[in-house]
N, C-alpha and C positions, 0 to 999 in steps of 0.2 A: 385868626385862630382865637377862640375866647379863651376865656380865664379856666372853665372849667377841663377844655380839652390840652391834653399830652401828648406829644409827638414819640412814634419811639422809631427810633434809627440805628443802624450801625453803622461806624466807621473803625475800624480797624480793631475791632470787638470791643468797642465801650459804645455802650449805652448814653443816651442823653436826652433831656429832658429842657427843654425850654425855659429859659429861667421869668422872662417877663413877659407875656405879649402886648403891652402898653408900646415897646418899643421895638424895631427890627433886630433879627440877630444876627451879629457877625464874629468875624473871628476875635473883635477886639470885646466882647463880652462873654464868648461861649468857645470852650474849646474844640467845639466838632462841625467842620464845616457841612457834614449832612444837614447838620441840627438848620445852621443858614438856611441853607436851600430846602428845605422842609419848611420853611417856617413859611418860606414865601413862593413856596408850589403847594403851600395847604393841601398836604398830603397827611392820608391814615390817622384822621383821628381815632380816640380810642378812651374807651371806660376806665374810669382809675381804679374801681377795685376790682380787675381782671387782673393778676397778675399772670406773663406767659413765658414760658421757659425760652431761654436765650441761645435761638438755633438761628445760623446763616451761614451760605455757603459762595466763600467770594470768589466772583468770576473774574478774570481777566484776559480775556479772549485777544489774540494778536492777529493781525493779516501777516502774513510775509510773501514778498515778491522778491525770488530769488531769480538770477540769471545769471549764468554761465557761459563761457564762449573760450573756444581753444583752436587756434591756428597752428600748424608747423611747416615747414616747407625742409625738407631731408635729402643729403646727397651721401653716395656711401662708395668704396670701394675695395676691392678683395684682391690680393696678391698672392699667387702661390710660388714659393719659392723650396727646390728641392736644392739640398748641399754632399749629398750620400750619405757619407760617414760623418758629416757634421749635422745631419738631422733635416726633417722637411719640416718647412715651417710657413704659415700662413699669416699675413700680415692685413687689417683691416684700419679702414681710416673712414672716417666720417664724421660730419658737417652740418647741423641742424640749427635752424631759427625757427623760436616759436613767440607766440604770446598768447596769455590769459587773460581775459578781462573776466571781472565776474561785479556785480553789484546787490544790496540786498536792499528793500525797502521792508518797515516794520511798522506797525501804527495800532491806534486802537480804533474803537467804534464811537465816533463822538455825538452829541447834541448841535445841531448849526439852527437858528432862525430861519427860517422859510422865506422869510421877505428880506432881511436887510443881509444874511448869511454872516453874519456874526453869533462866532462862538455862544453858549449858552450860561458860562459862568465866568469868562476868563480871557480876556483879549487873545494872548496868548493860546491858540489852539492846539497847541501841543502839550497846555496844563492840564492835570489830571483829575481836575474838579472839572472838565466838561465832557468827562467819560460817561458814555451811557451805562456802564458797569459801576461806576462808583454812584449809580442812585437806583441801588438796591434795597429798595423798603420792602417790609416786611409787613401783611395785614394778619393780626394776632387772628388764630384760630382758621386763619386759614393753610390754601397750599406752600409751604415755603420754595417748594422748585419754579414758582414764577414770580417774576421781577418786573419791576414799576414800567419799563419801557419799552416790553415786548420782547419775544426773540430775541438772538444774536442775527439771525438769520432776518429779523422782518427787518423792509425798508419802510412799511406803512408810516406817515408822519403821526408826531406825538403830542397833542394840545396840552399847555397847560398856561392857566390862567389866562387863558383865551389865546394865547400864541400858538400856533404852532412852528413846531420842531421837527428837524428834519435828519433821520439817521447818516451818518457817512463815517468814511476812514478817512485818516488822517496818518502822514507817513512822518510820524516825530522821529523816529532815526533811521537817518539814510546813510549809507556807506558804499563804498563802492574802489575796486582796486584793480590795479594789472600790474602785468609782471610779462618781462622781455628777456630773452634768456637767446646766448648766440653759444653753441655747445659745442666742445671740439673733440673726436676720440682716436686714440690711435690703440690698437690692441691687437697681440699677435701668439699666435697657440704651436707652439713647437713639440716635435717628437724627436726623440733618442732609441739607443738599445734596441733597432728594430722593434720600433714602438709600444717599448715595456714600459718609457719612462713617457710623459706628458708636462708643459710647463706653460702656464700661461699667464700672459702680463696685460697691465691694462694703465692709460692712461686715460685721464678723463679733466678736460678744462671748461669750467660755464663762465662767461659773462653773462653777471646777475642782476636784472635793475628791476629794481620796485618801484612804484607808482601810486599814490592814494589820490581818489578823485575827487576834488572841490566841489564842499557841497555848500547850498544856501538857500535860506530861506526867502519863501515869495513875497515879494512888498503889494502894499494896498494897490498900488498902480500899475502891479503887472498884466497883461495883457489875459494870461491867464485866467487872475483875480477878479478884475473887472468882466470879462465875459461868463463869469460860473460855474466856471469846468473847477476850480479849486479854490482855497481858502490862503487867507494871509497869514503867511507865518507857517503853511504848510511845510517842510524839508522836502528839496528838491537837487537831486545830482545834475552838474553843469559836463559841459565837454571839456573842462581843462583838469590838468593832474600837476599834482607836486611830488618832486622826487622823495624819495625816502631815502632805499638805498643803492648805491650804484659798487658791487662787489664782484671779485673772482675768487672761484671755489676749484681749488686742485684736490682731485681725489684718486686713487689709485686701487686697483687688486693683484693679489700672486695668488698663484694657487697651482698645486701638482697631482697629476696622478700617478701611482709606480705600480704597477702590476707583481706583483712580486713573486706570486705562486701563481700557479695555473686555476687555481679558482677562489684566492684574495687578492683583492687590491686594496692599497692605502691611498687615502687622498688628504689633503688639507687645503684652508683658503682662508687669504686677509684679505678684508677690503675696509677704506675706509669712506665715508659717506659724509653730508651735508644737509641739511633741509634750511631752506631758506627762511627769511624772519617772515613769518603771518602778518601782516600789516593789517589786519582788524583786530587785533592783540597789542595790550599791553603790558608792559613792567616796571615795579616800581626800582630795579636794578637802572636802566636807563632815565632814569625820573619821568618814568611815564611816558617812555619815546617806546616805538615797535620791538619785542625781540630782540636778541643778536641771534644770525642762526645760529642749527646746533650742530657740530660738528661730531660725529661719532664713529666708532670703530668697530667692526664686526670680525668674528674668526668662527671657522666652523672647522671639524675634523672627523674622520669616521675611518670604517671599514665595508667594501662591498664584497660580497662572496655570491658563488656559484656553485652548485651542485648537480648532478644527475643531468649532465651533457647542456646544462643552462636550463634544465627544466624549471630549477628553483635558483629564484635571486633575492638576497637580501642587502638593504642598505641601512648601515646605522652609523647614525650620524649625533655628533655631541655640538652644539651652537650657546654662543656666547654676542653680547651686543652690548656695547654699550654709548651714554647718551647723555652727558654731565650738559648741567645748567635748561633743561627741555622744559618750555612753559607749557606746561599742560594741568596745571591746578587752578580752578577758577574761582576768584575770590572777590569775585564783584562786592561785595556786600562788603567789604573794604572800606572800598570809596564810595560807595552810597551812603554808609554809614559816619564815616568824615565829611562828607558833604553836608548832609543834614545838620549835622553841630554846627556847622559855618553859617549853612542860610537861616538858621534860628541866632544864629549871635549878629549878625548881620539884620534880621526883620523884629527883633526885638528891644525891647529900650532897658537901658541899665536906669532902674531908680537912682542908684546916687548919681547921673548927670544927666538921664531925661532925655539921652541919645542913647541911639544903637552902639550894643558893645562894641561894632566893627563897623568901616564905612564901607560903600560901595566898590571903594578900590581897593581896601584889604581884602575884602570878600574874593575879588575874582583873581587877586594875589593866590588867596587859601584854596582856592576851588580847585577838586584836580579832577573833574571830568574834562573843565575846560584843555587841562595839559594831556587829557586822553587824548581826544580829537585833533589833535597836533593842528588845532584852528580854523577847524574844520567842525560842520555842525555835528556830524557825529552822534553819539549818545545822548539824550536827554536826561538829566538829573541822575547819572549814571555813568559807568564805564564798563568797559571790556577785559576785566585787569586777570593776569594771568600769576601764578607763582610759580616760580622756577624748584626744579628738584632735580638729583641726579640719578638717572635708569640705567642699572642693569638688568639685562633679561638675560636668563642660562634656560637651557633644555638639553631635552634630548628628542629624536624620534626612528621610525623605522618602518621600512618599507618592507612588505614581503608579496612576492609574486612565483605563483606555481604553476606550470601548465604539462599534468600529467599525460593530456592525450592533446588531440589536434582540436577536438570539439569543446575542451575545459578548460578556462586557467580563473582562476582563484587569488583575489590578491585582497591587502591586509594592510594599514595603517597604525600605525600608534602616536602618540604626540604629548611630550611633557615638556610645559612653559611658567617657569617661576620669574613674578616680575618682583623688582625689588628697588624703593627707591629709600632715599637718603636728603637731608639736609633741604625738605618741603618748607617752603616761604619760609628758607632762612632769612633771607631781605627786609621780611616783615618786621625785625625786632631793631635794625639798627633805623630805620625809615623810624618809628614810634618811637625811638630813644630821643630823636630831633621834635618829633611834633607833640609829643605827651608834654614838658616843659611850657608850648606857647599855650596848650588848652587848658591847662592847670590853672593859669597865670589869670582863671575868670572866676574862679573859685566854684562853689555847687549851684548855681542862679536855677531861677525856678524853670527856666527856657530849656532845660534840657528835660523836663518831662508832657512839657504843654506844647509842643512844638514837634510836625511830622509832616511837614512842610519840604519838598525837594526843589534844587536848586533850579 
């Protein structure tokens, strides 16, 4: 690049401009690694008194390879048992083994060497400097919707500086889980009153086990690797699993109907419920371990009525749920955010000692992607983190059905659902009570604004 020409680039919306070209640029004299890789893919030169208006539109295109898989095997049995005067009553038992397996792979679109299949900027091929989306240049005055490397879509390879480059995916986080569940139910529906009254009970037992599948990364001497089907350092799910959790969940329902007039009836029902912990979720309640599941409680109660010989039926019904401690707030940007501070006090050197503010084993101390992935590859410079809150849902709804002749009937829904939660990553303030204290302790260093660097 000569002295006269300018490079302009975007990374994460600043602008940069090449400070010397006597010498190469890196991140230890420029703070934009485009700027780098610009300098020495001599890419878009440009006039310097053209000044152009500062548009770009960042892609980040993902694959995802999702798979699913659900077995059961079901035994069931029905008893009918008459007592007269003490009621008929029908008694149900059944038996079920299932499993889920499911896996996901997720990756971007990277840069590979054509001849020797090494990454284009980063050993590491799951680092985010050999994304074909993150070498988004822009030629002033021209189209801004096309980008330096073709399509998302094209595989055509990519020369530069006489190399060519070869588009592929890359699967930087791979996950993958099952779940074994052995289910036991016994439930029985009784009649009274010459069947004015109805009572029904319910037992329900799971043996619960979780499973996350051990993943890893391909070595240079994988079989794989060396034949060219894939990349070193790609994330790769194996055939073994590590337990997570191995639980039993007792849940129960009652519920009655009483007929009471010849065209109302009253009904009510509890039942109480379970959802098992997500094991690609995390919390920072657990220190970054799965869930606990959530155990909740439901009641619903109404009135059914009848009219005009059962021409017309209405049912209205009042429902209540609820669902303390439910991870379903996602607050990734949590730990992306704590992460980053870590691997800039970790990759940068404190002047007054001329070392890194932190060594390599504080860093993976500090790091909590690492404690996402329960040591597993999991996440890349990132987590799956979840914040707990507690849900109530109230409504109402109502059914109406009319059938004035033999050829019409006319029927009618309504539905009201107020969700309401409470106490959203409360977790969050006492977790930051402990760690605001150690990151304080490095005072304002210039590394927290020159540094965007992920672990």
């Amino acid at each position: 690049m000569s002295k006269r020409d300018t490079m302009r680039c975007l990374c994460r919306g600043n602008w940069t401009t090449a400070r010397d070209s006597r010498r190469p640029l890196g991140p230890q004299n420029d703070r934009c690694v485009c700027a780098y890789l610009g300098a020495l893919f001599r890419i878009i030169p440009r006039k310097r008194e053209r000044a152009q208006p500062r548009r770009f539109c960042d892609q980040r295109q993902l694959r995802n390879v999702n798979t699913d898989n659900n077995e059961a095997l079901r035994a069931s049995a029905l008893y009918n048992l008459n007592l007269k005067k003490f009621g008929d009553h029908k008694i149900l038992g059944m038996w079920e083994r299932s499993e889920n397996t499911n896996s996901q792979l997720q990756g971007n679109q990277v840069l590979i060497n054509a001849r020797t299949n090494a990454p284009i900027a980063n050993a590491d091929i799951r680092n985010a400097n050999n994304r074909v989306d993150y070498r988004t240049y822009i030629t002033p005055g021209a189209d801004y919707r096309s980008w330096f490397a073709g399509t998302f879509a094209d595989r055509q390879p990519v020369r530069l500086n006489g190399i060519d480059y070869k588009k592929d995916f890359t699967d930087r986080s791979v996950s993958g889980n099952k779940s074994e569940a052995k289910t036991y139910v016994l439930a029985t529906q009784s009649s009274f009153v010459d069947k004015k009254v109805f009572v029904s009970l319910g037992y329900r037992r799971d043996d619960y086990k979780t499973l996350t599948r051990i993943a890893s990364l391909l070595a240079a001497n994988d079989p794989r690797v060396t034949s060219g089907a894939r990349y070193a350092g790609d994330g790769v799910l194996t055939d073994q699993y590590l337990p997570i959790n191995n639980e039993t969940f007792d849940t129960y329902t009652a519920g009655f109907v009483w007929h009471a007039l010849k065209n109302v009836s009253l009904f009510a029902n509890q039942a109480t419920n379970v959802a098992p912990a997500m094991t690609n979720r995390r919390v920072i309640a657990n220190n970054f371990d799965v869930p606990s599941p959530v155990k909740g409680k439901g009641y619903d109660t109404g009135v059914m009525l009848r009219f005009f010989d059962n021409r017309f039926n209405a049912r209205l019904t009042y429902f209540k749920g609820e669902n303390p401690g439910n991870p379903v707030n996602r607050v990734n940007s949590v730990v992306v955010d704590h992460d980053r501070i870590i691997s800039a006090l970790l990759t940068s050197n404190n002047p007054a000692t001329g070392r890194p503010y932190l060594t390599e084993a504080e860093a993976q101390e500090k790091f909590v992607y690492l404690k996402s992935r329960g040591g597993t590859v999991g996440t890349y410079g990132g987590a799956l983190l979840d914040g707990l809150s507690d849900d109530v849902t109230t409504g109402y709804e109502a059914d109406l059905k009319f059938n004035p002749s033999r050829n019409w009937t006319f029927t009618g829904a309504f539905s009201y659902t107020k969700l309401e939660r409470g106490n959203i990553f409360a977790e969050f303030d006492p977790w930051f009570a402990q760690v605001r204290p150690y990151l304080e302790r490095f005072g304002n260093p210039r590394v927290w604004s020159t540094k965007t660097t992920s672990p």
